[in-house]
N, C-alpha and C positions, 0 to 999 in steps of 0.2 A: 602516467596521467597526462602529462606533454603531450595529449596524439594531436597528430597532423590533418588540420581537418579536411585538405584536399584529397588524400590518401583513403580518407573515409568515405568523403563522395563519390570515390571510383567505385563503394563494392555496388553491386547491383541490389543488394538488397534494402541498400538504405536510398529513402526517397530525396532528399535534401540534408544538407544542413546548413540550412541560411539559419534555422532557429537557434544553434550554437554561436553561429558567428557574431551573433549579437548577443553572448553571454560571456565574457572573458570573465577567465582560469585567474582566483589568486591564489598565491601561497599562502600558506596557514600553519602552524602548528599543531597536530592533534597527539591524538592516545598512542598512537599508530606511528608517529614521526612527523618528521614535514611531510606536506602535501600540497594538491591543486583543490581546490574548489569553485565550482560545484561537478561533480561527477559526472561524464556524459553517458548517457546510454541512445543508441543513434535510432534502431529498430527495436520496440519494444511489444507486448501484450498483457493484456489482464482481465481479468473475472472477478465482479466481486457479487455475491451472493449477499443482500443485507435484510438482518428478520428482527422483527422487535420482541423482548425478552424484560420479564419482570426489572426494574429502578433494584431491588432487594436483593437478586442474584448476581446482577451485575457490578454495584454498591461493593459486595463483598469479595472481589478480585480487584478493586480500584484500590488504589493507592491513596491514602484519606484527604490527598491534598486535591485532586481531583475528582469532577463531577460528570455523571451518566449527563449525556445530549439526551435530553426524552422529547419525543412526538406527543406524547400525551403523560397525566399522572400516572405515575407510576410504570410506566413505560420507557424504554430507551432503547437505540440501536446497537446490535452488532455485527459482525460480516466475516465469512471467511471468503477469504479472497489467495488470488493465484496468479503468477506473476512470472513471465518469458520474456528475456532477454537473450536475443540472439545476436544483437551489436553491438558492445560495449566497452568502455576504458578498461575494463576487466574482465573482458573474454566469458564467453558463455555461459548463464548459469539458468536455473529456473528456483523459485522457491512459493510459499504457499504461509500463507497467515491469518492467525484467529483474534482479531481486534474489536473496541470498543468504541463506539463516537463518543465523546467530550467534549463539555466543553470548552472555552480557550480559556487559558489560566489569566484568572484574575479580572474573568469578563463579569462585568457585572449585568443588571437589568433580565428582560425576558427572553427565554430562548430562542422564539421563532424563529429572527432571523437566519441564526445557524443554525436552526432542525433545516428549515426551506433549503438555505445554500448550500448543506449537504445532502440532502435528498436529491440535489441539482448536480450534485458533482463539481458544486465551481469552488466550495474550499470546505474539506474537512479537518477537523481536528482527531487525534488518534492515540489511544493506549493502544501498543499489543500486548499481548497475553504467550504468543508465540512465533516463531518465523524461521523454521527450515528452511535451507540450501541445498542444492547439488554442487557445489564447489567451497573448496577450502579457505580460498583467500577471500570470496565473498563474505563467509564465517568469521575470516579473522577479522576483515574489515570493519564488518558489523555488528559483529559481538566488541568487539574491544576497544573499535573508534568511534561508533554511536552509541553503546551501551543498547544495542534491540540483546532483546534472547533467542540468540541462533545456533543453531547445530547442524551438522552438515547427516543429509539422511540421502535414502533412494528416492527422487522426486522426478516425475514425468509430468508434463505440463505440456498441451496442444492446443492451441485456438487458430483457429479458420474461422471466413466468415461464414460456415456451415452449420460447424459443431468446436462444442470446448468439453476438453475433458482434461482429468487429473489425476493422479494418483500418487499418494504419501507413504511410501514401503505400506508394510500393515497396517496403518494408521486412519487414512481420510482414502475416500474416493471420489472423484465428484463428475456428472457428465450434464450436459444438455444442450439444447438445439442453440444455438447462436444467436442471441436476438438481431434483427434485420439490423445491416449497416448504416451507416450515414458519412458519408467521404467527408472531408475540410480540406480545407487549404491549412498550408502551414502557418502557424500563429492564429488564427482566425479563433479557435476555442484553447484555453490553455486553464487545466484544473491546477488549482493546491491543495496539499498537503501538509498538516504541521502535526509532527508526533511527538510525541514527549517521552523521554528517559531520563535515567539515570547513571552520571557517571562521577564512580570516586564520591560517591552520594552527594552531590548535585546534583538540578535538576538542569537538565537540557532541553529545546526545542529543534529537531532538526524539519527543517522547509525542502520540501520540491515539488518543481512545476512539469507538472506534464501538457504536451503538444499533442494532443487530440488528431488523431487524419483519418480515423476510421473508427466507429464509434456506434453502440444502439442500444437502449436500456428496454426493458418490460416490466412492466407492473404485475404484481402477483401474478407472476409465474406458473406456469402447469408444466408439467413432465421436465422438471429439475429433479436429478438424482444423489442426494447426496448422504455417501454412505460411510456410518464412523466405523473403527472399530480397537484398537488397544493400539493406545500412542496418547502421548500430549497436546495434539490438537484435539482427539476427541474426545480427550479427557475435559480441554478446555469448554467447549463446545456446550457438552453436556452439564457442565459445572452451571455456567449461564441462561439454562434453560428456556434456549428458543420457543415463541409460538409460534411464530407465525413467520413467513417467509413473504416481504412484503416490495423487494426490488432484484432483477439481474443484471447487472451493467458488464458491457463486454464492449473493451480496446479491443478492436482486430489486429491494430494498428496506430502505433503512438510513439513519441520521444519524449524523454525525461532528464533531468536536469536535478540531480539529488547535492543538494548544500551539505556542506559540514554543519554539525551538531553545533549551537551557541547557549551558554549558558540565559539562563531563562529563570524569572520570579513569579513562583506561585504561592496561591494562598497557604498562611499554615497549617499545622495540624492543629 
């Protein structure tokens, strides 16, 4: 977790990182042992596919202490999204997840705000529901130091600024044309993040920031393909019962900065 971050700007696939140098590594204690935090990842990608699904479907996979983000009554978000990491403190992995917008624990007043600044990308809040890996330590990391639900499966994950496509062993498939890019500079847009678990039953919030460099959304979508079929994401999927597919947001090209998990007060049951 120590990496060397001039060693890092040598490979050619990572564009900078002046946006690490201005995030210093502390040590922490977690699930997992001591550690650094926040986690770098140098060259990143992702897809997220977001459809709004009945408040009463979604209601009943939430956790009682938290609440559906909805766009309208009886409405709220959900997204499976897709996730490549080709440069990172922990070597190569890709993974894929079926989560819920929420909102922040213990937010009071009206939702708009945070419907708007997530439908913006500039901070969501997050249940998952599921989150396969292709790698082990990813798995162990994740499952055991943030408390996500992960399991290490057969996952293939490809984004160009062309095309993005995916595939979950038997489970999820997903393809479509790459919405148009839009370059940054480094720092210039930088999204959050804030998900919530549970660990040793407490409740956790883990934070992070992504570094946006290449980046383009579409508004209801046409020729998105996204194909379920026996497995836990599409079990999850189905549980939720999408209508409608109402955003595609696609990183070509991005860095991220994942925090250790800190305990966090939400409303009770």
């Amino acid at each position: 977790m120590k990496t060397d971050l001039d060693v890092v700007a040598a490979d050619p696939r990572v564009r900078s990182v002046d946006f690490f140098r201005r995030l210093p590594k502390t040590r922490v204690d977690s699930p997992v042992g001591e550690t650094l935090t926040p986690n770098f990842y140098y060259r990143i990608s992702t897809a997220r596919l977001t459809m709004v699904a009945p408040s009463r479907a979604i209601r009943s996979r939430l956790p009682r202490e938290l609440s559906p983000l909805e766009v309208a009554p009886g409405l709220g978000l959900v997204s499976v999204m897709f996730f490549r990491y080709d440069v990172c403190d922990i070597d190569f992995y890709t993974e894929a997840a079926v989560g819920i917008a929420v909102r922040p624990a213990r937010h009071g007043g009206l939702g708009f705000v945070d419907t708007v600044a997530a439908l913006k990308n500039e901070h969501l809040h997050s249940y998952v529901l599921s989150l396969p890996v292709s790698s082990e330590i990813a798995q162990v990391r994740g499952h055991d130091g943030y408390g996500f639900p992960k399991w290490v499966t057969d996952l293939d994950v490809q984004i160009d600024a062309e095309r993005t496509t995916a595939r979950v062993a038997d489970d999820l498939a997903f393809s479509a044309a790459t919405p148009r890019q839009t370059a940054h500079r480094g720092g210039d847009v930088v999204s959050a993040l804030t998900s919530y678990t549970t660990i040793d039953g407490a409740w956790h919030a883990t934070f992070s920031q992504t570094n946006v460099l290449s980046a383009g959304t579409v508004r209801f979508p046409r020729g998105v393909n996204l194909e379920l079929g026996t497995g836990r994401l599409s079990d999850d999927v189905r549980s939720l019962k999408p209508i409608r597919t109402i955003q595609f947001d696609v990183v070509a090209e991005g860095q991220l900065a994942l925090h250790m998990p800190v305990p966090t007060s939400v409303r009770g049951r």
